[in-house]
Structure formats: C-alpha cells, structure tokens
N, C-alpha and C positions, 0 to 999 in steps of 0.2 A: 663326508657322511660315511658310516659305517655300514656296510650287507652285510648279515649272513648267508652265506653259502650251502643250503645243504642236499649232501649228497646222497641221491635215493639209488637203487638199484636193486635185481632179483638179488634174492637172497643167498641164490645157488653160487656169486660170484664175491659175496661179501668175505670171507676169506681168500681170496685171491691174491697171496702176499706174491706171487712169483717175483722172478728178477723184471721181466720184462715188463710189470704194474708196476715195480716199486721203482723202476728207474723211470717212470712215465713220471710216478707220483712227485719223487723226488726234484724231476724238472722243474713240474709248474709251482713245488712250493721254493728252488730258487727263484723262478721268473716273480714272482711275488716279493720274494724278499727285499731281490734287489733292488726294487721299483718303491720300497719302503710302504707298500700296501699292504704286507701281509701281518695281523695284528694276532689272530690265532688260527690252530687247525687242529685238528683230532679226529683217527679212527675211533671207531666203538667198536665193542665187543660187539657178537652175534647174540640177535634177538632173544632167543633162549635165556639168555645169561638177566632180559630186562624186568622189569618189576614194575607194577604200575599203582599207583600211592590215589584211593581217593575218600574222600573226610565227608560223610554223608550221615547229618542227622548229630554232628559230634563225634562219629565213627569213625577210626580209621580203617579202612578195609584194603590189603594187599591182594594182589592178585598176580601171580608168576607168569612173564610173558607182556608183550607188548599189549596195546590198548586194542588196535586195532587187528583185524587180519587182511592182510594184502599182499600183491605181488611183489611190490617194491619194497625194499628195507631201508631205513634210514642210518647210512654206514658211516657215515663222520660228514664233519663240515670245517669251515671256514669263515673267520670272521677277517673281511678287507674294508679298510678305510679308502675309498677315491672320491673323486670328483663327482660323480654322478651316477644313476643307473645305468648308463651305456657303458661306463666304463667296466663297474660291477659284472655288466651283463658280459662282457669282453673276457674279462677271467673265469667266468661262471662256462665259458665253451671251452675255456682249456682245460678244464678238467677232466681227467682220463676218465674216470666213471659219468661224463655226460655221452660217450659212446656207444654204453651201452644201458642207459639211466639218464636217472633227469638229475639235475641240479633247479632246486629250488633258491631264488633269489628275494629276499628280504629285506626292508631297510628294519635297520634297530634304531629303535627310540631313543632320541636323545633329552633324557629328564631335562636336565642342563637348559636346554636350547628355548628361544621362546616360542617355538611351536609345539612344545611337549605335550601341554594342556589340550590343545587342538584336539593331539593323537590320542591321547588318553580319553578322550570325548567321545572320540570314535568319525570324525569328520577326513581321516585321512592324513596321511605324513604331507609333509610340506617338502618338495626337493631344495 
C-alpha cells in the first residue's frame, strides 16, 4: 500500500537547506531507497511563492498565498509503498523535519484495488 508523507513545519525553518539538514535529508531518502520504498519525494517552494485556485458559481477566483494561515507549513513530502501503517509510520519518524514538525501520514487511494469504491464512499480505506 502506498502513504503519503507529508512534511509540516514553522515556516521560519522551511528554508533550512544547511549542510547539516541536507545530509540528515539525504540519509533517510537513501534509507528509503534502498529498502525499494521510496516511490516519490519533494521540497516545495516557501508559501509566499503558493497560489490557491477556487471555481465558485463558474468562477475561477486566485488568490496569492496559501489557503490557510498557520504555524506549520507544508514543506515537501513523500510518497512510500510498504506493508502497512506501522511500517509507513516507521519512515514517517525518520524524517528530520519530524524533529521539529510533524509529518502527517496518509494512505492514497488505490482506484485500481477493490476497496476503492468503499473509499470513495467515504466508509474508510481498507488496510
């Protein structure tokens, strides 16, 4: 089954390319590799930079800047294929922005599978 991973944190830290992040980062994206779970991953730019797209009435209306306002930013993520939540959950602690931020863990819906309809229902993903 496939999680997303996504990484939240103050925003004051979201540029934080140092040597000492980027060699934390670089770790756990080989520990991933190597284990043949790691399927995607990406920073994002800073918030500033986001655009928020919503279609009301036939309308498209922009608006510059994230949707929300809050302390945590959403600075990149990670999509891992494993075995289960625990394991999901396993990779979701090694990541260096869970330090000092959260990583939020998600399963993505598999259309494919035959419990998609379930999820799309809204009754809950099936593990």
């Amino acid at each position: 089954m496939q999680y997303l991973l996504l990484i939240y944190g103050p925003e004051s830290e979201a540029e934080d390319f140092s040597p000492e992040t980027m060699k934390a980062y670089d770790a756990f994206w080989a520990h991933v590799t190597e284990r043949g779970a790691l399927k995607a991953g990406e920073a994002l730019h800073p918030v500033s930079t986001a655009t928020t797209v919503r279609v009301r009435d036939g309308q498209t209306v922009t608006t510059d800047g994230p949707f929300a306002e809050t302390k945590e930013i959403l600075g990149g993520f990670y999509v891992v294929e494993v075995a289960d939540l625990d394991e999901a959950l396993g990779y979701a602690a090694m990541i260096p922005g869970a330090k000092t931020g959260s990583i939020e863990v998600r399963p993505i819906v598999d259309f494919g599978a035959a419990d998609a309809q379930a999820v799309a229902a809204g009754s809950g993903a099936a593990d």
